[in-house]
N, C-alpha and C positions, 0 to 999 in steps of 0.2 A: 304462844301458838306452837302445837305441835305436827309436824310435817311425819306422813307413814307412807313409806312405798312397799309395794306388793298389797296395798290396800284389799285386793281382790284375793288374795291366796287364802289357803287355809287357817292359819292363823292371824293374818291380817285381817280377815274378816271378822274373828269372834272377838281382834283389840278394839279394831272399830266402836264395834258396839258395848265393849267395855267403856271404852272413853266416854261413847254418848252417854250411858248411864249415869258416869261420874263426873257430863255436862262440862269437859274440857275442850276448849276453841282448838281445831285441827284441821289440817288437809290433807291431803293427798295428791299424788302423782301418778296419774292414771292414762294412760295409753286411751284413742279412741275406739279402739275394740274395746276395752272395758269400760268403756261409759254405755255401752248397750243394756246391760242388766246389771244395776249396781245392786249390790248383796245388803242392803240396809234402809233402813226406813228416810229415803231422799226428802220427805216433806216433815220431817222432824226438824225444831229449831235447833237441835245439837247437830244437824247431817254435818257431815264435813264441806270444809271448801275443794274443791277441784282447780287443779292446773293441769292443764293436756299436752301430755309430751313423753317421753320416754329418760330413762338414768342417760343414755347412749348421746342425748343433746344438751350439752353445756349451756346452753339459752333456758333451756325448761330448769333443769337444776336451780339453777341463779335464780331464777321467779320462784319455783316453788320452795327455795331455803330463805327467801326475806322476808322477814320480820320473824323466823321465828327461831326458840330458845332449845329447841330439843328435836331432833332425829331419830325415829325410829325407825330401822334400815329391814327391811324383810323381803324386798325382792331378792328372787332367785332362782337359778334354773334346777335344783336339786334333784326332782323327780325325772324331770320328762327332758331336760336337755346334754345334749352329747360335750365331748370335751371343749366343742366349739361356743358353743352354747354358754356353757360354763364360765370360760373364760372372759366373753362379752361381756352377757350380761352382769355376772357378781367381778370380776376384776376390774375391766372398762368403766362398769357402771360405779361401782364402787368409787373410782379414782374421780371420776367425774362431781359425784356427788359431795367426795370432802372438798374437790376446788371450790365448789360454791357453796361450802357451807364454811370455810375459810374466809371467803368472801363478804359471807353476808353477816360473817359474826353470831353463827351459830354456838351456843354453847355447849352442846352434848350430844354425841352420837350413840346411838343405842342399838346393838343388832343380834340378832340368835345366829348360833355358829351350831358346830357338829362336834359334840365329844370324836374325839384324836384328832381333829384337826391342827394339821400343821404342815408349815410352806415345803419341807423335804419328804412326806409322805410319798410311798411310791402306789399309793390309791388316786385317781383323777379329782373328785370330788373329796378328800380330805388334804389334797394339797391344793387345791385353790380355796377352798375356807380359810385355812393355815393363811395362804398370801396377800385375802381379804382379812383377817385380823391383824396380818404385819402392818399393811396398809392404815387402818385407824390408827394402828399403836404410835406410830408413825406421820402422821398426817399433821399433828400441832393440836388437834384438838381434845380433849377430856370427851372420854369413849369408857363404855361399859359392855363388853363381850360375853354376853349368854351359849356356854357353851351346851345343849341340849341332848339327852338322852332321842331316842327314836320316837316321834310324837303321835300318838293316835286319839282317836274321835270318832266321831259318825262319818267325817269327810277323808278320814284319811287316805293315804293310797300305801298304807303297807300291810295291815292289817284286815284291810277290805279287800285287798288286792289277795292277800292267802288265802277270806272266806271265799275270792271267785275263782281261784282256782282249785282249791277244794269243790264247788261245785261242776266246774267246768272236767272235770277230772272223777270219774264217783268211784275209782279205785286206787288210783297213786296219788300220790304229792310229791315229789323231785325236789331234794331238799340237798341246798348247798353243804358239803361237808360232812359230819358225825353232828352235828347237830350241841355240837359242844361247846360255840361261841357263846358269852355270859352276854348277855345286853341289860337294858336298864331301861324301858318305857315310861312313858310319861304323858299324865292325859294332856289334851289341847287348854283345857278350861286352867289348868294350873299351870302351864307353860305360863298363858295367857296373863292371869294373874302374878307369877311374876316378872314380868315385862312391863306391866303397869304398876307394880309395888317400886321399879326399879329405878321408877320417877321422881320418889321421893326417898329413897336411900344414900344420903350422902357416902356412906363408905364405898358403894359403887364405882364411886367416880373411877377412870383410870384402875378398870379392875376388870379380870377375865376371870369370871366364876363357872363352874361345873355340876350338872344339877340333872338329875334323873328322876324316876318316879319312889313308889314306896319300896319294890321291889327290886332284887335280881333275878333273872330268868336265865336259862339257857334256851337259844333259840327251838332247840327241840321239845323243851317244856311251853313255850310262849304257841309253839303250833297243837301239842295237847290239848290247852288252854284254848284256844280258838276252836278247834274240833269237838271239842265237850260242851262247848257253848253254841255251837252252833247244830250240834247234834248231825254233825257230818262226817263222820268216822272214817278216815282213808289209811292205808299202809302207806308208812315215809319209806321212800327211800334214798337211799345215798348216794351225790351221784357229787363229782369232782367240781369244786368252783369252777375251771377253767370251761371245764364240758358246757354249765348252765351258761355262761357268757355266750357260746359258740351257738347253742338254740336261741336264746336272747339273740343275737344278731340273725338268723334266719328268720326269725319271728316278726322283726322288724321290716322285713326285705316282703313278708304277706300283706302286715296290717300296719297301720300308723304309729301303736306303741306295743310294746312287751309288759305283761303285767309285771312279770321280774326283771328290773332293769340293771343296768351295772354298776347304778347308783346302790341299788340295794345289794349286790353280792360284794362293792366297796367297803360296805357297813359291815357286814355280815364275814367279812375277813379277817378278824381280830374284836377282840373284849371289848368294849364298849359303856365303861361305867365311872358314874362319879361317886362321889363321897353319899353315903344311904343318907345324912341329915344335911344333905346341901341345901334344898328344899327352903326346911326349916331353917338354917342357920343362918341363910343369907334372907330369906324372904317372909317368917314368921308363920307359914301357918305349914302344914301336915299333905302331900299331895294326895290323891287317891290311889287304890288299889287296882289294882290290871283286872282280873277277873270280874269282881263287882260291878266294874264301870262296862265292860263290855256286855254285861250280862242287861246292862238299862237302853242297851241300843242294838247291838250285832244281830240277833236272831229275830229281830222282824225287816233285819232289810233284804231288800231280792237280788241277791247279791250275783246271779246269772246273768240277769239284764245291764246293769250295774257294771259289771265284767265288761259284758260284748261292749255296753257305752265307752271306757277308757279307752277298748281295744281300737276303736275305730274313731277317739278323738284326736284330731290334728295336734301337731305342737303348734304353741300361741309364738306367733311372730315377733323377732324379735327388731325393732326400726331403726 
């Protein structure tokens, strides 16, 4: 049995339904706001089992880590939660989850992390990643730490989040810095893929690997690349990290989220890359290319409505 929290996120969703394909017994740990519209086919005999509760309750933990042999940890506040946030959910909930999976005689914890993550980072969000990987390293149990490039998809919110301000914007773009940070993207479908290859890789065990997409970009190339694809041509211009954090919190004090959060000028404050054949080396096959992949989704989504939706979605409660 394998136990998946953050079942509902981005990437939880598309393991989901990798697992069901490959007809593995699972559950999930799901809030009852997320059992409203579950993101998979619920009358499939692969659906998963459900336990209702939150990381933050030691009771639900303990139920939802019995009977089974593997952990895959993905809840998180990355996007849309402030340092409070952060710290709850992925630290609180973290510690919660290895007590009961200590308990129940779990065998393997498994979670994606953030390239530079580490517990002395002076970025909010790369030092509580860092304090959530010390935590498993730490806990007694055999753990595998996926540390991940920046992940896009059709759902994502960093690269969808540039095509609605690109739109929302038909002459600037407000672009943290010179645009000279190197990153490393990586589609969702191959993250995906290896999180579930990473099931059956014994060298894993008790191992924190590093793994980005095919490419290196600089941020300023990766916003080209978006604007050529989307056929949305804006002048960048440059404007100080600290400045974008400072509209970022005005932004927020209007509407419920900030398309650029400080999660993302966090990322976008230093290089961000793994080794180019991590991919392959740890997980066997080739990931895809950045441009390609967004070329099969980005320019038919409507990505102004799309926008104003984020803008004006609540953060998800944390219990």
């Amino acid at each position: 049995m394998i136990l998946v929290t953050g079942a509902t996120g981005m990437v939880g969703r598309q393991l989901i339904r990798r697992l069901m394909f490959a007809s593995l017994p699972m559950r999930c740990l799901l809030s009852e706001r997320e059992l409203r519209q579950l993101p998979w086919d619920t009358a499939s005999a692969h659906a998963p089992e459900i336990v209702v509760g939150s990381l933050l309750d030691s009771e639900a933990c303990f139920r939802a880590t019995s009977g089974c042999h593997v952990v895959i940890h993905l809840a998180n506040a990355q996007w849309w939660g402030g340092e409070r946030e952060l710290q709850r959910l992925e630290r609180e909930g973290a510690a919660n989850l290895t007590a009961a999976a200590r308990a129940t005689r779990v065998g393997r914890i498994i979670t994606v992390s953030q390239l530079g993550a580490s517990p002395s980072s002076a970025f909010t969000l790369h030092r509580v990643k860092g304090q959530v990987e010390d935590l498993l390293r730490n806990s007694g149990l055999a753990y595998t730490i996926i540390r991940s490039g920046i992940v896009f998809g059709p759902e994502d919110v960093f690269v969808n989040h540039i095509a609605g301000m690109l739109r929302l914007n038909p002459l600037f773009f407000f672009m943290p810095g010179r645009g000279e940070v190197v990153l490393h993207p990586i589609y969702i479908d191959d993250l995906v893929e290896a999180i579930y290859r990473s099931l059956s890789r014994v060298r894993l065990v008790d191992a924190t690997v590093e793994i980005g997409g095919a490419e290196y970009m600089t941020l300023l190339d990766l916003l080209r690349t978006v604007m050529r694809v989307t056929g949305m041509r804006r002048v960048v211009v440059p404007l100080p990290p600290y400045l974008l954090r400072g509209l970022s919190s005005v932004y927020t004090m209007l509407l419920p989220r900030a398309l650029m959060t400080s999660q993302w000028l966090d990322i976008l404050a230093a290089n961000r890359t793994a080794p180019i054949s991590g991919v392959f080396d740890y997980f066997g096959f080739l990931p895809r290319r950045f441009e390609e992949t967004l070329l099969d989704y980005l320019p038919q989504r409507r990505h102004l409505r799309l926008s104003l939706r984020d803008s004006f979605r609540r953060r998800p409660r944390i219990n």
